[in-house]
Every structure is written in structure tokens, then in C-alpha cells.
C-alpha positions as CSV (number, residue, x, y, z in Angstrom):
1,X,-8.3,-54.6,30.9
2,X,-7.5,-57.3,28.0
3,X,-10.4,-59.6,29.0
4,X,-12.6,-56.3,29.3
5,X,-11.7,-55.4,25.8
6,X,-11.9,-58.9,24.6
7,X,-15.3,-58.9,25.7
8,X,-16.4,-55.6,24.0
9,X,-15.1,-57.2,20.7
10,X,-12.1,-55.4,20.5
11,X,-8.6,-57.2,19.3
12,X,-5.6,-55.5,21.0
13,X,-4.2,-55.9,17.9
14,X,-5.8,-53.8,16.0
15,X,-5.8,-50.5,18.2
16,X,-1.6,-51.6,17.9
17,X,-2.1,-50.5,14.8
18,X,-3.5,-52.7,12.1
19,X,-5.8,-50.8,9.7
20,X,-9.8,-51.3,10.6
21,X,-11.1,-49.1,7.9
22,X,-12.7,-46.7,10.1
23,X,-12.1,-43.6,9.5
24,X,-8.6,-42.4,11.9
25,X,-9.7,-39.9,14.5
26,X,-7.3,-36.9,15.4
27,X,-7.5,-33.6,17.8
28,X,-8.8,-31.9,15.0
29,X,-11.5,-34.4,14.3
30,X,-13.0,-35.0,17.6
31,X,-12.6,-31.2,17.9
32,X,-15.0,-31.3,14.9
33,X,-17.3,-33.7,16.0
34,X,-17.5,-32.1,19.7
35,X,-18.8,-29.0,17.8
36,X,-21.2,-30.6,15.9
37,X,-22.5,-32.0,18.7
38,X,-23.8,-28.6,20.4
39,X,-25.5,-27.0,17.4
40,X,-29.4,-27.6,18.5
41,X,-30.6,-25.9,15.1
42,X,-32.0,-22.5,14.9
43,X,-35.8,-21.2,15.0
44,X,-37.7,-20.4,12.4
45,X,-36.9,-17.0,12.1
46,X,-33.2,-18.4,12.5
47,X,-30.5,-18.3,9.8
48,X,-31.2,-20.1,6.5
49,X,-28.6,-22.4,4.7
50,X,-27.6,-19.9,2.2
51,X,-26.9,-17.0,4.9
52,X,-24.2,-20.0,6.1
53,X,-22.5,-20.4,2.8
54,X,-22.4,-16.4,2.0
55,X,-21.1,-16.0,5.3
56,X,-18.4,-19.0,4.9
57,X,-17.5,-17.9,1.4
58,X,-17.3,-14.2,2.4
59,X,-14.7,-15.1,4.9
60,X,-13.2,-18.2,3.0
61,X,-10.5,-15.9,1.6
62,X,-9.4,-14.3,4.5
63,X,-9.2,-17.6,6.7
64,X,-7.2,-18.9,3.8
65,X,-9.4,-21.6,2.4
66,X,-8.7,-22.0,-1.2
67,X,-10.9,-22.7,-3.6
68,X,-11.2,-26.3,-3.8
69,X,-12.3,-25.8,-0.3
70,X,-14.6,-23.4,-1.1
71,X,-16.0,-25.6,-3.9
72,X,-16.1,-28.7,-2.2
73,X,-18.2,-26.9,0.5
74,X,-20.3,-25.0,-1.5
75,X,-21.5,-28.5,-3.6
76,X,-21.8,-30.0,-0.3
77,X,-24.7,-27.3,0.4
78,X,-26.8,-28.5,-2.8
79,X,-28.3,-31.6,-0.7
80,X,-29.1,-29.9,2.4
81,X,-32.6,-28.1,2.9
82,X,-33.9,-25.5,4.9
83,X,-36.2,-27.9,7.6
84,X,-32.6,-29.8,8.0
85,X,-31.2,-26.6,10.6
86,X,-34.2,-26.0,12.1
87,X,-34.3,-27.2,16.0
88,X,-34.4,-31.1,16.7
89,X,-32.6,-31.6,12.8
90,X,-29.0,-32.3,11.7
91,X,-27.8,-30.6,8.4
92,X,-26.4,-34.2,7.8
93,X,-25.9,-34.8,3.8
94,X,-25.1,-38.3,1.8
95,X,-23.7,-37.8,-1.6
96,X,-22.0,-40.4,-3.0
97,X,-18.1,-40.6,-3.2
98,X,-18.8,-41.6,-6.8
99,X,-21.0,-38.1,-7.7
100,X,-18.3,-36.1,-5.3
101,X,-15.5,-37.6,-7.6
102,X,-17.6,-36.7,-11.1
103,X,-18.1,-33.2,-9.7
104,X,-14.9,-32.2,-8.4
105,X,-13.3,-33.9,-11.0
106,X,-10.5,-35.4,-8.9
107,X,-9.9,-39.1,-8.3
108,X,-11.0,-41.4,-5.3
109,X,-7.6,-41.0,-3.2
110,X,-7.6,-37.0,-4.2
111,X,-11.8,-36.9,-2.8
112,X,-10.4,-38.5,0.5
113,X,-7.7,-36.1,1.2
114,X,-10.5,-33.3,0.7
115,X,-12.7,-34.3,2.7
116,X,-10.2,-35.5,5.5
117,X,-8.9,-31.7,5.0
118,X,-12.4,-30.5,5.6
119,X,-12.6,-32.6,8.8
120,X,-9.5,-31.4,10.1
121,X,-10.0,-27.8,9.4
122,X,-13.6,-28.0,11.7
123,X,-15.6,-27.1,8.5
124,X,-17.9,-30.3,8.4
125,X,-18.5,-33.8,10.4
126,X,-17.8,-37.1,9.7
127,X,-21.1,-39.4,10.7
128,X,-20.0,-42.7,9.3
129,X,-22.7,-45.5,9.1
130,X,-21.9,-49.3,10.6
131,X,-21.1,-50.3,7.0
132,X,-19.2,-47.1,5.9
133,X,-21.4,-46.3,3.4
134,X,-23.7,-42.6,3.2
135,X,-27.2,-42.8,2.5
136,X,-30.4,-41.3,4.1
137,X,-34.2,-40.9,4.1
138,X,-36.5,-38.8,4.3
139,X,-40.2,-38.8,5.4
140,X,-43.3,-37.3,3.5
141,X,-42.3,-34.0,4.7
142,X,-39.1,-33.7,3.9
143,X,-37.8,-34.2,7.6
144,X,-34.8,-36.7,7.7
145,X,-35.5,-39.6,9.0
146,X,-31.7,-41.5,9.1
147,X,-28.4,-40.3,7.9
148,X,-25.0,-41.2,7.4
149,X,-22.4,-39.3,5.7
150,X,-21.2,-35.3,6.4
151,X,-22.8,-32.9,9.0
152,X,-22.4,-29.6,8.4
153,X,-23.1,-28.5,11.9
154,X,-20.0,-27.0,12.2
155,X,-20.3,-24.3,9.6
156,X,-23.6,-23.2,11.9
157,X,-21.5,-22.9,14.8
158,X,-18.7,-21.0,13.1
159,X,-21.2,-18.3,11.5
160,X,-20.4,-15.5,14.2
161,X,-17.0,-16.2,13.3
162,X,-17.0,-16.1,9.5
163,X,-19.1,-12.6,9.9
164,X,-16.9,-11.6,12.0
165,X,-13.7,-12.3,9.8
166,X,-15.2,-11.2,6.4
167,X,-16.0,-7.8,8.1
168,X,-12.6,-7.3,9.4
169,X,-11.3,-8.8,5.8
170,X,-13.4,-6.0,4.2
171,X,-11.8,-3.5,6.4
172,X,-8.2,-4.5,5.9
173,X,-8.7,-4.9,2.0
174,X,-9.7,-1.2,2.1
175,X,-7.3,0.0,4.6
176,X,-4.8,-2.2,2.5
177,X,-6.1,-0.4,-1.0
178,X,-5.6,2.7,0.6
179,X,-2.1,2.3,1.4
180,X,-1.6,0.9,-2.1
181,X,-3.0,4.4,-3.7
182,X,-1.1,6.2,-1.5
183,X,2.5,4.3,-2.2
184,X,1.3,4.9,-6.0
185,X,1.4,8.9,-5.2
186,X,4.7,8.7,-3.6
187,X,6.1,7.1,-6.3
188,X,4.9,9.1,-9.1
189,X,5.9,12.4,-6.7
190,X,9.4,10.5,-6.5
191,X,9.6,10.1,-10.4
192,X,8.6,13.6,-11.1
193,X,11.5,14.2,-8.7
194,X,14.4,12.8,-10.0
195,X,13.5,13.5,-13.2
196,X,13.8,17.1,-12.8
197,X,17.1,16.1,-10.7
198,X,18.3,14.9,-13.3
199,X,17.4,17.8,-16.0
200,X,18.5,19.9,-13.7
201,X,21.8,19.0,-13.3
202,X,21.9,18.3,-10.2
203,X,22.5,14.5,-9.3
204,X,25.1,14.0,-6.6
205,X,26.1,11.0,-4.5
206,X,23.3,12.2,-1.9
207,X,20.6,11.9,-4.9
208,X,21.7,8.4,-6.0
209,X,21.7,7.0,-2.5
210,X,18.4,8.8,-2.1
211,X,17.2,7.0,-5.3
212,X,18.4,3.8,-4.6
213,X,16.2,3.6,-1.0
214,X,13.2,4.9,-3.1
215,X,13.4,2.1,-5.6
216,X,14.1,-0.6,-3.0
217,X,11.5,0.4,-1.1
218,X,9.0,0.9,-3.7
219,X,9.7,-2.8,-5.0
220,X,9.3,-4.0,-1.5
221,X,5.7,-2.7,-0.9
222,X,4.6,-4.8,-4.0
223,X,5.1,-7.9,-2.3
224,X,3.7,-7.1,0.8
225,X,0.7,-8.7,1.8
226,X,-0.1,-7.8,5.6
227,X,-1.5,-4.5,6.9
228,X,1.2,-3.6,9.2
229,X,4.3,-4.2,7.0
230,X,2.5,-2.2,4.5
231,X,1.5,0.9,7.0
232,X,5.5,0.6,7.8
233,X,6.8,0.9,4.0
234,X,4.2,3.3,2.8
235,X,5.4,5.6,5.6
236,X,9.0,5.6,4.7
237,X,8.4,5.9,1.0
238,X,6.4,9.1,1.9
239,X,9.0,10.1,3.8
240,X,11.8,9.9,1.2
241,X,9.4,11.5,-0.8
242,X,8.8,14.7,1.7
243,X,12.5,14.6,1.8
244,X,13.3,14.6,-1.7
245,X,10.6,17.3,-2.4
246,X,12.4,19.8,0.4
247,X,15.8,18.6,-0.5
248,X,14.6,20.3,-4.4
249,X,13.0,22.9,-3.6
250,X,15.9,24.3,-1.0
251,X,18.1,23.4,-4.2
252,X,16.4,25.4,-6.8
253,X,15.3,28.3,-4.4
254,X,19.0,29.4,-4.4
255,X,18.9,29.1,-8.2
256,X,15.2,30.6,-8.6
257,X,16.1,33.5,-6.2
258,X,18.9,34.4,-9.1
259,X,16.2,36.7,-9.7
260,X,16.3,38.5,-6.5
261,X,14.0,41.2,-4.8
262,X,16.0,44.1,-6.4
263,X,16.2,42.7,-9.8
264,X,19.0,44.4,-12.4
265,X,18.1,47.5,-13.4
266,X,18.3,50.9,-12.2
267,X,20.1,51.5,-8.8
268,X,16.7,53.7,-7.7
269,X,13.7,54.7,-9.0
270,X,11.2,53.2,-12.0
271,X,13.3,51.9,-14.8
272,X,13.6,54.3,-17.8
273,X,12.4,53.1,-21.4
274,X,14.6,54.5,-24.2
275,X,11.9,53.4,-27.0
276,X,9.4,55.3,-28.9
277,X,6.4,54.7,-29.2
278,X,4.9,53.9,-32.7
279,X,2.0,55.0,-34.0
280,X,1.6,52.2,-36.2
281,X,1.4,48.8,-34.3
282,X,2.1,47.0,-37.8
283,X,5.9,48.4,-36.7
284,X,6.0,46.6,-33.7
285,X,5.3,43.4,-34.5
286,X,7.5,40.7,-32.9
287,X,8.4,37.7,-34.9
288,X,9.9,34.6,-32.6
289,X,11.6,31.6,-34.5
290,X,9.7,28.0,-34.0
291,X,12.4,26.2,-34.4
292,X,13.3,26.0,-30.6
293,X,10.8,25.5,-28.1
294,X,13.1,27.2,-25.8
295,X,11.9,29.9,-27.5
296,X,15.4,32.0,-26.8
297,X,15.7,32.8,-30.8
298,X,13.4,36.3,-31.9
299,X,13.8,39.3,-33.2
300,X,11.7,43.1,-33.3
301,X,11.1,43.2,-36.7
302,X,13.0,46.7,-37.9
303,X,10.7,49.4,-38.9
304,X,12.2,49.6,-42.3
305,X,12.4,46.1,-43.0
306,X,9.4,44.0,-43.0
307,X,9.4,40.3,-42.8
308,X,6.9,37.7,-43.8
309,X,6.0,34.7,-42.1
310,X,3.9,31.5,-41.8
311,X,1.7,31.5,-39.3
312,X,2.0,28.7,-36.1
313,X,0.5,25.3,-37.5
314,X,-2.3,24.1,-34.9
315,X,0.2,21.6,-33.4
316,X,2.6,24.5,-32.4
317,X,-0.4,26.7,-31.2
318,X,-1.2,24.3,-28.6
319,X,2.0,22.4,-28.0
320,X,3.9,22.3,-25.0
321,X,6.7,25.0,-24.2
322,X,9.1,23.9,-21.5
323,X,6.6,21.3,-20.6
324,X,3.4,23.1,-20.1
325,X,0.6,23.1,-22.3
326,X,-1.5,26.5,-22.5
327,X,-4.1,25.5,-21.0
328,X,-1.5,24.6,-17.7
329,X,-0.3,27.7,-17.7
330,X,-3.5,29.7,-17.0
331,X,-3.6,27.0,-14.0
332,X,-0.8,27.5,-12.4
333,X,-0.9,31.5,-13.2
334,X,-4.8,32.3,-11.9
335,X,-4.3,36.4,-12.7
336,X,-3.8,35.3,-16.4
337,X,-6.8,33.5,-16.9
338,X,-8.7,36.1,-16.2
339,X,-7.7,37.9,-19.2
340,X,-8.5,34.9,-21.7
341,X,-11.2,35.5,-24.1
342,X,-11.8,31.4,-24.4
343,X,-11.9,28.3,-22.6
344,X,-9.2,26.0,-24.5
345,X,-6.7,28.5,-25.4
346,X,-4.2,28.8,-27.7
347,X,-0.8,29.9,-27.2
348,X,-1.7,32.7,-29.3
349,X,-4.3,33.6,-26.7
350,X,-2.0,33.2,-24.0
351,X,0.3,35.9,-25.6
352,X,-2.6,38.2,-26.0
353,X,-4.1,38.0,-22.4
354,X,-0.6,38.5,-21.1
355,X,0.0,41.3,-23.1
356,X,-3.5,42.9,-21.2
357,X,-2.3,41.2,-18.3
358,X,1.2,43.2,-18.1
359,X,-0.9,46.5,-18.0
360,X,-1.9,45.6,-14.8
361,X,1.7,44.7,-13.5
362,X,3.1,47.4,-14.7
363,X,4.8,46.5,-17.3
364,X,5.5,49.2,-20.2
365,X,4.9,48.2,-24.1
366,X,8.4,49.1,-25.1
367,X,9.5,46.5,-22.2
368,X,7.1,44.0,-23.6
369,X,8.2,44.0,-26.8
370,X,12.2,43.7,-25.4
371,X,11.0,40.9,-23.5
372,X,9.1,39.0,-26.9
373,X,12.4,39.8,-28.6
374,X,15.1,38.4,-26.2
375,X,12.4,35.3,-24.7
376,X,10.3,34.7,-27.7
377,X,6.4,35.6,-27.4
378,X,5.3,32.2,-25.3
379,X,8.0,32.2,-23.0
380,X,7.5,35.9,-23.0
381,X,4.1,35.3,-21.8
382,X,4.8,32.4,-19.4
383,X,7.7,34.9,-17.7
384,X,4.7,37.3,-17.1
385,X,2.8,34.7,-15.8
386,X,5.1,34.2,-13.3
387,X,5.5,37.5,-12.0
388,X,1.5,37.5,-12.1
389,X,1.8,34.6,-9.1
390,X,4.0,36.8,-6.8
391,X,2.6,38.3,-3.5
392,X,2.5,42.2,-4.4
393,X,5.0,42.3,-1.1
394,X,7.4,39.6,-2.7
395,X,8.7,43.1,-5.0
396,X,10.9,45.6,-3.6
397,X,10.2,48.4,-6.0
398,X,7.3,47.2,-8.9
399,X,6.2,43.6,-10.9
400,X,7.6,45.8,-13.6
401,X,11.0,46.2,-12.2
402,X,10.8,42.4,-11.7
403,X,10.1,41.4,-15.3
404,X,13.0,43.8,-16.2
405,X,15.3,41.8,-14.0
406,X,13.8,38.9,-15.7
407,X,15.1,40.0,-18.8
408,X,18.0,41.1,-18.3
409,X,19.0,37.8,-16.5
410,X,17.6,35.8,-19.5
411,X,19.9,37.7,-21.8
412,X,22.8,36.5,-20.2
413,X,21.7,33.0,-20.1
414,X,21.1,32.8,-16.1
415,X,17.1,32.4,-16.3
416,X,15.4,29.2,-15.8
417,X,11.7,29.4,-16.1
418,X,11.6,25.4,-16.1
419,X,12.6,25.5,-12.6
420,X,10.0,28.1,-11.7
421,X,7.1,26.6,-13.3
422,X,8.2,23.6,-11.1
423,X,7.9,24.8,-8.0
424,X,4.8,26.2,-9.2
425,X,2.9,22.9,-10.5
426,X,4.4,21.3,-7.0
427,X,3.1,23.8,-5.1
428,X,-0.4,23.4,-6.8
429,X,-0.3,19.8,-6.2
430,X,0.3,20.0,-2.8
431,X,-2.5,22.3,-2.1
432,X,-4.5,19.9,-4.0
433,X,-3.8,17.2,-2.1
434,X,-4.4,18.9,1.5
435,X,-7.8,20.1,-0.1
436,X,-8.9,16.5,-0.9
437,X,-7.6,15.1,3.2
């Protein structure tokens, strides 16, 4: 075997070891050059050279090729031509190390680790020449004649592949931006949550524990980069949120039902007014206070005593009460918008649809006004509203009966509208959300 070898040229000592300045060959590379090998060029109808570097780019990201990579490649691509993959070619192409240095802006050692990187990741071929140098030639027609330096076979033979991966990249990016915009809504839904928790009053050990999973979680999911890990966490923080939601509602539906079916009132039988009628609606005007928002602090201005007053700046005419700008209100209370006279209303329009409004629910005037002096007009109105969203069956005598429960409750202290409109704007928002699925 020695004298064999001798024979061929070859000193033992050097395949012991000793540099030859070749270039060293590994798996990876002959695995490269093997696959060059069988690319026989495409027709003329066949793939051109910039289908191959879309394709390799579209994938690039998803095969983990960064973008020195990516560069490195794509410059590579300037000195091939299309008659160079055609069939009987080789998309071989000689730049020098010196122009690949200039244009990648790294140094000579830096250039060789590339493109030994590119090697071993089967993206191009090494064709070295007998004196390790790359150079080439053409004839008149542009066909190459002699080449030595990087075949980018390989990135032909791969192209079923990198179509193949940037299509499935495509889909997981979307899947994966789905799952993203769907942890988004969970978390909001869990903000809005605990916040009313906690205005509510009613954070507990359960609710801090419950908190604490829906925060860990939610900081989890923003470092997660693979599909199924994602599908996992999104799940659970939809169901926290599911469970929070129910765990809420059951909560305040023992407080909201404080204004039960047979509200307080008479024991049978309509309730009775003890007013009088006026003949002069200048004497039952009601004047509410602005200086709450709560909108507990009003009055019925005394026949015999009349009051002046400033009228509601534009600020306090469209401002929120308990949350809710007018404009939510005839959302989240259908029956009352049908009574407004304009599209952007006022609360001042709100107050005067709902006083049309409580015709229909039977509500008396005299009850009306009771209700604008204990509530204030707004929450007056938005009380209205509420009975307006009740199923006719949800009453056990009348919707008037009802408001006068309402009232009666409010005067000592045990209403809570906020919690109402709650459930109502959750409600809403779940209906919207099984409408858009």
C-alpha cells in the first residue's frame, strides 16, 4: 500500500497530518459535492437563477440562515447567468477572494470561515483549480468554457425544499400571529377583570393566586417562539380567562340580583303614586349636582322655591358617568336608542329619550322624577336603560315595579349600576366575538 501510494505521488506524511493547502474535506462537504454532482441543469422552460435565490431567501429564515448567509449567497448570484443552469452547464462562479473580502466587508480569515460554512451547510460547492486559484472563461456566447471556484448546484437541487419550507414558514408565521392576537384578547379580557375585582371589592386569596398564573403565563407566551408551545400557553391563558370571567359574573350575580324579581314596593298590585301632577312642567324640573359623577346628590326643585343654575359645560354633557360615555350607553341599552333624536348624543339627549323611553316601560312621571331626585338625571337615565335590556319575562309584576325597586334600593345605598353595566358591556363583547368566529 506504501509503494502504491508512493507511486501516485502521495507522502504518508502528509495524509498523517501535515497541512497540504487543499481545502480539508468533511461529511458535510463531500455531502455537498455529491449533490452537485447530480444536478444535470434544467430546460429551457426550466427555473431561472432568480426563482433559486427568491426561493432560498424565502426560506433562509425559517431554516435559520442568517443574514450574512443570505448575503454572501445572494452576491454569489451576481456572476452567474441564465445559459449557466441550463442542461450540459454548471452554475460554477469565480470571484475573487479579494472582491468577496471588499464586499462583505470582513477580513481574509473571516471570508474563509464563510464560505467553509456555506460548504458545510450544502448551500454551494467547492471546485478548486490545480493551483487553488478561481478563474474562468467564457466563449462568444456566453457559455463557460473552464471554471474554478463555487458551484451553486446545490441551491438547484434544494429548490423543492426551500419552496417547500417557506410555504410551511408562511403558514406557521400566520398560525403563530394568530395565537399572538388571540393571547393579546385574553389579556386585555384578564385586565378588564381584575380591575373590576379590584373596584369591586372583592380580591381574595383565590383572586391573587388567580392573578399571579395570569401574569406568569402571559410573560411566558412572549418568549415563545415555536408553534406548539405557543398553542399550549395561549390555551391556558384563555382558560384562566373563561374562568375568571365565570368566577365574576357568579360573584356579582348574587350582588346584581339584590334587585330581585319582586323588587320593594307594594306587597300586591301596581305601586301607588302619592304625587300630583303639575300643570306647569317649569314645577317639576329636576336639578342634579355635578359635583359627583356618581350622580347620588339632586334634588326636586320645590314648587315655591325656584333655583337657578348653569347649564352642563360640553365636557360634562359628553363625559363619562360610571365609566360609560353616552354614546356606550345607547349600545349596550338597544331600546334607548331608538328614542334618540341624533347620532352623537349628549347626556342631555340620553335623559330625554329615556324620559320617552320610560312611557313604554311603564314607568309613571311622578316615579321619574323620584328617581332624577334620589339617582341624579344621568344615572337616572342609565337605571332606565337597564330595565330597557330585561326580557319582559325577567319581571314578576311590571319594568315599572322594577325601576321602583331600583330606587328604593339606591336610597339605601345597596344599588350598584357599575356592576350592571359590566355584565352588560361583557355580555356585548362576547356576542361580538362569537359573531366575528
Amino acid at each position: 500500500m506504501s509503494t502504491e501510494m508512493h507511486a501516485a505521488g502521495v507522502q504518508v506524511g502528509t495524509i498523517a497530518g501535515r497541512p497540504t493547502g487543499f481545502r480539508r474535506l468533511t461529511v458535510a462537504s463531500m455531502a455537498t459535492e455529491s449533490e452537485a454532482r447530480e444536478f444535470s441543469g434544467f430546460g429551457h422552460n426550466g427555473p431561472r437563477p432568480g426563482h433559486i435565490l427568491a426561493a432560498f431567501k424565502a426560506a433562509a429564515p425559517f431554516l435559520g440562515f442568517g443574514s450574512r448567509i443570505v448575503h454572501a449567497v445572494d452576491w454569489l448570484f451576481r456572476f452567474t447567468a441564465p445559459q449557466d443552469w441550463l442542461e450540459g452547464a454548471r452554475p460554477v462562479v469565480w470571484p475573487s477572494a479579494r472582491m468577496q473580502q471588499e464586499e462583505l466587508q470582513l477580513s481574509a480569515t473571516r471570508v474563509k470561515a464563510l464560505n467553509r460554512l456555506l460548504i458545510e451547510l450544502g448551500l454551494v460547492a467547492a471546485k478548486d483549480s490545480p493551483n487553488g486559484k478561481r478563474y474562468g472563461r467564457r466563449d462568444r456566447d456566453g457559455k463557460i468554457i473552464e471554471a474554478y471556484g463555487f458551484d451553486l448546484s446545490p441551491l438547484a437541487q434544494r429548490l423543492e425544499e426551500f419552496q417547500r419550507v417557506s410555504e410551511e414558514g408562511r403558514e406557521e408565521r400566520a398560525r403563530m400571529g394568530q395565537l399572538r392576537r388571540r393571547a393579546t384578547i385574553a389579556r386585555k379580557a384578564l385586565v378588564q377583570v381584575f380591575e373590576a375585582v379590584s373596584e369591586f371589592g372583592l380580591i381574595d386569596d383565590a383572586w391573587r393566586a388567580l392573578s399571579d398564573e395570569a401574569h406568569t403565563l402571559s410573560r411566558a407566551l412572549k418568549r415563545v417562539e415555536r408553534l406548539d408551545e405557543m398553542e399550549i400557553g395561549v390555551a391556558g391563558l384563555e382558560r384562566r380567562r373563561l374562568e375568571a370571567e365565570q368566577r365574576l359574573q357568579t360573584q356579582l350575580a348574587k350582588d346584581n340580583e339584590s334587585v330581585s324579581k319582586d323588587p320593594v314596593g307594594t306587597d300586591s298590585g301596581p305601586h301607588i303614586d302619592t304625587y300630583k301632577e303639575s300643570l306647569n312642567p317649569k314645577k317639576d324640573t329636576v336639578i342634579v349636582s355635578e359635583r359627583s359623577s356618581s350622580g347620588f346628590e339632586g334634588t326636586v326643585e320645590p314648587n315655591n322655591r325656584p333655583q337657578r343654575r348653569t347649564e352642563p359645560t360640553e365636557h360634562e354633557e359628553r363625559g363619562r358617568v360610571l365609566r360609560l360615555h353616552p354614546d356606550e350607553l345607547a349600545v349596550v341599552a338597544p331600546r334607548l336608542r331608538a328614542y334618540l333624536r341624533v347620532g352623537d348624543p349628549k347626556w342631555s339627549d340620553i335623559v330625554e329619550a329615556a324620559d320617552m323611553l320610560r312611557r313604554d316601560l311603564d314607568v309613571s312621571r311622578p316615579l321619574w322624577i323620584e328617581a332624577c331626585s334620589v339617582l341624579g338625571r344621568q344615572m337616572a337615565a342609565i337605571a332606565l336603560a337597564v330595565v330597557s335590556t330585561k326580557d319582559p319575562e325577567h319581571f314578576t309584576r311590571t319594568a315599572g315595579h322594577y325601576f321602583h325597586g331600583m330606587i328604593e334600593r339606591a336610597k339605601k345605598g345597596q344599588l350598584h349600576l357599575d356592576r350592571t353595566l359590566w355584565g352588560l358591556r361583557s355580555d356585548r363583547r362576547d356576542r361580538t366575538e362569537r359573531g366575528r368566529a
